[in-house]
N, CA, C and O of each residue as an XYZ file, in Angstrom:
404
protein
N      35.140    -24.745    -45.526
C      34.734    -23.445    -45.986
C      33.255    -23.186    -45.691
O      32.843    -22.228    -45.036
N      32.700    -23.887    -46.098
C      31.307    -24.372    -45.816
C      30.940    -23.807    -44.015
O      30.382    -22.894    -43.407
N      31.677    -25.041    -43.785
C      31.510    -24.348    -42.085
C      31.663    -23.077    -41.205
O      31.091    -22.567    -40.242
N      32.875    -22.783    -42.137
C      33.532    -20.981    -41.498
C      32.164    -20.603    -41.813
O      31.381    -20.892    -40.908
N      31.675    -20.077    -42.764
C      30.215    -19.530    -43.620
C      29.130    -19.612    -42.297
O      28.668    -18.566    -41.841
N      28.770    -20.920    -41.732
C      27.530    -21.175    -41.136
C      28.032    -20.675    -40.059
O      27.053    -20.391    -39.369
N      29.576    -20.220    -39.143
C      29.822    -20.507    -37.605
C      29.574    -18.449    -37.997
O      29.257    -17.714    -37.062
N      29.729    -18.019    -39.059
C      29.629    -16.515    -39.389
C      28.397    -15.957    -39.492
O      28.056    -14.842    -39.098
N      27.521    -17.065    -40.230
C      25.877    -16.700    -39.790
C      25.206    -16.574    -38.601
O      24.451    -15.670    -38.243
N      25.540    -17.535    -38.040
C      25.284    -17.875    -36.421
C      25.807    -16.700    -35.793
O      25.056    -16.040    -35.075
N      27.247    -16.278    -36.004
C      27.457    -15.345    -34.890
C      26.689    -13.815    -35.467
O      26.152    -12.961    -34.761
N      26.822    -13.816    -36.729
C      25.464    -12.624    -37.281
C      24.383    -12.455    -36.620
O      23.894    -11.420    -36.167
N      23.945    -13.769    -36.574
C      22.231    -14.169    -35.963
C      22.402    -13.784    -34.254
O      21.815    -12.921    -33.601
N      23.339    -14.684    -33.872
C      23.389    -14.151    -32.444
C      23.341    -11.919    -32.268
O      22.526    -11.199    -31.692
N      24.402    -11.628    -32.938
C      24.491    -10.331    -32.995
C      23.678     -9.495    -33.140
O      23.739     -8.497    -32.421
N      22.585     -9.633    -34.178
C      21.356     -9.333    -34.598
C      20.590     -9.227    -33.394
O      20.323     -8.166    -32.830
N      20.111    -10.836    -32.874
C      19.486    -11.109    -31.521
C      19.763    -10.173    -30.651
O      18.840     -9.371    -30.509
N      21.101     -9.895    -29.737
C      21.549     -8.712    -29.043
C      20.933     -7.762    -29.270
O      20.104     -7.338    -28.465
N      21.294     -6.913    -30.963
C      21.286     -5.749    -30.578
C      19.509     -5.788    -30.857
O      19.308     -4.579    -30.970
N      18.530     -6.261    -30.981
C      17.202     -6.206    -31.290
C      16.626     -6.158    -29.204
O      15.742     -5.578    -28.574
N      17.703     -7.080    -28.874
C      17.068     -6.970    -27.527
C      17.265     -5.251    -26.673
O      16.413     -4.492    -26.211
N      18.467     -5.166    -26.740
C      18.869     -3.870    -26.483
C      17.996     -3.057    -26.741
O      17.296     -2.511    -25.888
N      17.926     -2.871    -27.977
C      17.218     -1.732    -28.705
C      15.713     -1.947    -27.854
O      15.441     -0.971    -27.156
N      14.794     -2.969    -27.811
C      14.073     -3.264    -27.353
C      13.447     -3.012    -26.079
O      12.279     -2.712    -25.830
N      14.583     -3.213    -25.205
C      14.695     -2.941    -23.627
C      15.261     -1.465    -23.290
O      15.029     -0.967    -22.189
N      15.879     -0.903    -24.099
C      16.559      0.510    -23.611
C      16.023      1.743    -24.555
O      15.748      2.880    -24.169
N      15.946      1.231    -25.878
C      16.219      2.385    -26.969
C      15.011      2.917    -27.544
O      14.890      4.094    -27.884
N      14.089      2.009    -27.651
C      12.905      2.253    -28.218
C      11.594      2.781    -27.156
O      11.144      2.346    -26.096
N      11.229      4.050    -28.128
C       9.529      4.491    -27.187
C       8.905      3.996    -26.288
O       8.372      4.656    -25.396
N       8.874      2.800    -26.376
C       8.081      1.687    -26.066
C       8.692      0.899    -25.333
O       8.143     -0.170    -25.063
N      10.165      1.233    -24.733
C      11.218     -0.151    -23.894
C      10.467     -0.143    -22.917
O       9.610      0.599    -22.437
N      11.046     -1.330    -22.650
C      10.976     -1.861    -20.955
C      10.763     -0.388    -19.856
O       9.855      0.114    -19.193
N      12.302     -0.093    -20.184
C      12.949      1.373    -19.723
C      11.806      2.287    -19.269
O      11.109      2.526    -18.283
N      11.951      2.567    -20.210
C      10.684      3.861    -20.212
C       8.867      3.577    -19.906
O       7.966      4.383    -19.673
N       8.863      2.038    -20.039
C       7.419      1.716    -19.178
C       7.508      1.527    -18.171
O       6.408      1.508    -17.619
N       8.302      1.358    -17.553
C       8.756      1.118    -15.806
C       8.558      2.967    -15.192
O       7.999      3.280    -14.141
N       9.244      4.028    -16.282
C       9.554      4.995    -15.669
C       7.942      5.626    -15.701
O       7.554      6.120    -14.642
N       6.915      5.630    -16.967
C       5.701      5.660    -17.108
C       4.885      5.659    -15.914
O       4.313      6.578    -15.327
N       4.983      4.054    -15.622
C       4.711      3.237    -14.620
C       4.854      4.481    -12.824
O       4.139      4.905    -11.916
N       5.633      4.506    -13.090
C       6.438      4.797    -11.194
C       5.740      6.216    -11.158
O       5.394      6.649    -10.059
N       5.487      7.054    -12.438
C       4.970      8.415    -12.594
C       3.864      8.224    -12.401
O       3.315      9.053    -11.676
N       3.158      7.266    -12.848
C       1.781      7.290    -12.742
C       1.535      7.073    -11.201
O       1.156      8.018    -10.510
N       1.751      5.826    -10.670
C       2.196      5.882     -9.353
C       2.356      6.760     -8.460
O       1.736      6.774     -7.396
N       3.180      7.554     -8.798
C       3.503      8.666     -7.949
C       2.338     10.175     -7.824
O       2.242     10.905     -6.837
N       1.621     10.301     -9.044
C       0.648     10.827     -9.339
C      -0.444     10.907     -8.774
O      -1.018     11.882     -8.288
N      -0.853      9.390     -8.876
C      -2.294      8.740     -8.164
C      -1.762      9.135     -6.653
O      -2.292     10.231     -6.470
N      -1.060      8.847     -5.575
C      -0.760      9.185     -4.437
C      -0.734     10.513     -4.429
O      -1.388     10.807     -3.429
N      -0.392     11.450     -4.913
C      -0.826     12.676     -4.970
C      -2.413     13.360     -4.770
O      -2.999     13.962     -3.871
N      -2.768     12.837     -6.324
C      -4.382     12.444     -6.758
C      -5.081     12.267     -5.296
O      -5.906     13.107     -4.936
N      -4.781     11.289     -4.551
C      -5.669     10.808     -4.061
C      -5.255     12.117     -1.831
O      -6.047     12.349     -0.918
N      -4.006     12.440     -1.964
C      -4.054     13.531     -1.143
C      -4.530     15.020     -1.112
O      -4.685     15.910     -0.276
N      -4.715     14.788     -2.756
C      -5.238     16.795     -2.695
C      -6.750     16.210     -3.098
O      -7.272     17.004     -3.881
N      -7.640     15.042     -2.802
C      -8.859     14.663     -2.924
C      -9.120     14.795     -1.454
O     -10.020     15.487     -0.976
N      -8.251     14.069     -0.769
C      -8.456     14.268      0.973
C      -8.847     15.937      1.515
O      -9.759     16.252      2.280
N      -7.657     17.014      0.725
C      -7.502     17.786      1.152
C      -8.548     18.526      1.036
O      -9.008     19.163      1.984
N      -9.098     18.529     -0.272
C     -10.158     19.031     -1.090
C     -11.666     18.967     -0.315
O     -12.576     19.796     -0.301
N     -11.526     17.389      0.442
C     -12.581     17.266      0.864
C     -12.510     17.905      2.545
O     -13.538     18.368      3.039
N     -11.438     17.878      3.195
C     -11.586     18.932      4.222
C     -11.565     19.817      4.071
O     -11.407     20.404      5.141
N     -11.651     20.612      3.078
C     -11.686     22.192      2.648
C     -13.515     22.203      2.243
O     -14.345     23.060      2.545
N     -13.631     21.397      1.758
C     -15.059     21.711      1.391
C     -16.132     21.485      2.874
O     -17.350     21.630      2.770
N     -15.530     21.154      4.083
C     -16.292     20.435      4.946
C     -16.237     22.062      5.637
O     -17.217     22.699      6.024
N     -14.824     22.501      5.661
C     -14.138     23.746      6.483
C     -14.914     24.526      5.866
O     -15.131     25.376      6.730
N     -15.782     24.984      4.500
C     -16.348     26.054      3.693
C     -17.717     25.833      4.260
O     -18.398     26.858      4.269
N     -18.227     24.883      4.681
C     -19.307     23.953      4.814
C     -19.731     24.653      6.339
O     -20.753     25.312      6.531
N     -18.760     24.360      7.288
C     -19.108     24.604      8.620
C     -19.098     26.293      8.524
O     -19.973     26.917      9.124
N     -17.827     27.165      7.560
C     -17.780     28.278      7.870
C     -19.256     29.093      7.340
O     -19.402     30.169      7.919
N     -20.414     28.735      6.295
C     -21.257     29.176      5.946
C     -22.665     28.954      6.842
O     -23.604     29.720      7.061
N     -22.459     27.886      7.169
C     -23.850     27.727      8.078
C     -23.698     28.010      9.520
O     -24.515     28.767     10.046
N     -22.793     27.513     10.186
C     -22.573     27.603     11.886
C     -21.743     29.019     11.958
O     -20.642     29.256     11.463
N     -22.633     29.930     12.753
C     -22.303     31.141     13.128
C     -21.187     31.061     13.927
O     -20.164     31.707     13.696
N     -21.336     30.225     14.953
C     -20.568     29.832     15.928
C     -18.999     29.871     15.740
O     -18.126     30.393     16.433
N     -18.909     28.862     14.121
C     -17.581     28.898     13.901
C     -16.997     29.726     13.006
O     -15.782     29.533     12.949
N     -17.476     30.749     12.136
C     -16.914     31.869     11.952
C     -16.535     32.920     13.224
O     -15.588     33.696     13.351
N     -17.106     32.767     13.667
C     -17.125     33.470     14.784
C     -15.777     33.287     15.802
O     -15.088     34.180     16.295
N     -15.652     31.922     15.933
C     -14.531     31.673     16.744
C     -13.324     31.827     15.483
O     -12.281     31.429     16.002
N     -13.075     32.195     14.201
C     -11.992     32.257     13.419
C     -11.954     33.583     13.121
O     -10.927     34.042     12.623
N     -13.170     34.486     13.402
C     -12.827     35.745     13.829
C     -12.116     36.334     15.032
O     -11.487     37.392     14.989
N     -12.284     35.452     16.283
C     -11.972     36.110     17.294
C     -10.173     35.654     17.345
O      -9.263     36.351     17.793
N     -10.074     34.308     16.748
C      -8.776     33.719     16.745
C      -7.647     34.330     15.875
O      -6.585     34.730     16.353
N      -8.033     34.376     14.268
C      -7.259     35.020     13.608
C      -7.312     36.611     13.749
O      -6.263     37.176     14.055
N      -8.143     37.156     13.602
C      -8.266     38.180     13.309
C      -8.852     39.557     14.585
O      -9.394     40.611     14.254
N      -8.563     39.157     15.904
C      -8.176     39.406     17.496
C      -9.444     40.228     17.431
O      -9.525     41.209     18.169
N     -10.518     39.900     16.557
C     -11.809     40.627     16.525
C     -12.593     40.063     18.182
O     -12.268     39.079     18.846
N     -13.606     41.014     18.461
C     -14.497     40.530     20.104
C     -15.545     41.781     19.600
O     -15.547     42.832     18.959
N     -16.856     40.429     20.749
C     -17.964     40.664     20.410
C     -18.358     42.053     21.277
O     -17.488     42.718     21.839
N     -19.812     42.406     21.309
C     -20.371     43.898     21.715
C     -20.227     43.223     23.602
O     -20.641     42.252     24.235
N     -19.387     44.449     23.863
C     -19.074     44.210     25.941
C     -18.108     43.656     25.847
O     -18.005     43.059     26.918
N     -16.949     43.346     25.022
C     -16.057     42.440     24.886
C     -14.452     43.067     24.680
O     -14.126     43.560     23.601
N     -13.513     42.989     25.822
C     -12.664     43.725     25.725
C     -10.843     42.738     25.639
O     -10.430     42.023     26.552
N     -10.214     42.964     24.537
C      -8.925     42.296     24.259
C      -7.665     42.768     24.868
O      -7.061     43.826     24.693
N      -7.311     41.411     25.874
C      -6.135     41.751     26.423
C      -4.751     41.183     25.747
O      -4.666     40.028     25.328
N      -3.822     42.005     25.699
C      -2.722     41.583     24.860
C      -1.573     41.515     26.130
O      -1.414     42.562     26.758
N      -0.937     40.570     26.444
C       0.513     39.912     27.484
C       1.220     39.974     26.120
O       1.064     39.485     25.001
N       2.392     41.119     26.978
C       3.850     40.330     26.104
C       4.850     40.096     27.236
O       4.735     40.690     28.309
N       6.029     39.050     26.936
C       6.571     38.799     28.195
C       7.813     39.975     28.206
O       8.129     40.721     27.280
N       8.330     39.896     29.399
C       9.156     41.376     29.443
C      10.612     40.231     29.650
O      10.802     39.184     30.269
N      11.675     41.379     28.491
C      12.848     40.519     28.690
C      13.549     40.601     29.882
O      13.481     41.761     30.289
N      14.292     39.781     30.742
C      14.994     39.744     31.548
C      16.707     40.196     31.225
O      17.489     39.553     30.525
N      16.924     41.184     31.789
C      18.251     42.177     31.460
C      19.532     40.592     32.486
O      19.459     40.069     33.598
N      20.329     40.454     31.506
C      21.325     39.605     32.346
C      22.701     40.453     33.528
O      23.713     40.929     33.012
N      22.637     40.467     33.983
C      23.877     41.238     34.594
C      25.002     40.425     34.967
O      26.008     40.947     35.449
């Protein structure tokens, strides 16, 4: 009788053990689980972080050249915006479609 008793504690104790791990690893704020997923976000973040720092810094170089060098506003006028200087005349080619017969 004695024994049934202790082989019933034990499997309590084991049971206990389980579900504390579970809970531990899956269920709780603080699991495994959810610091891994923490983890991979942050991760994924910083690689971000560190491309719109790249980007940031060729934009500030691009603001940089467009304020001081005449030169290169100048050529993003004539490029985007089909602007030309004084004596300066814009030719526009379009190609002509070919009729199939």
């Amino acid at each position: 009788m004695i024994r049934d008793f202790l082989k019933k504690k034990h499997i309590l104790f084991y049971v206990i053990v389980i579900f504390l791990l579970v809970y531990i690893a899956f269920l709780d704020s603080a699991s495994f689980f959810h610091r891994y997923k923490v983890q991979k976000r942050y991760e994924d973040l910083q690689v971000a972080l560190e491309k719109l720092e790249l980007e940031n810094k060729s934009l500030e170089e691009e603001n940089s050249r467009l304020k001081n060098d005449p030169d290169t506003w100048e050529k993003l006028a004539r490029e985007a915006y089909g602007m030309r200087g004084q004596g300066e005349e814009n030719y526009y080619f379009t190609e002509e479609k070919k009729s199939s017969k």
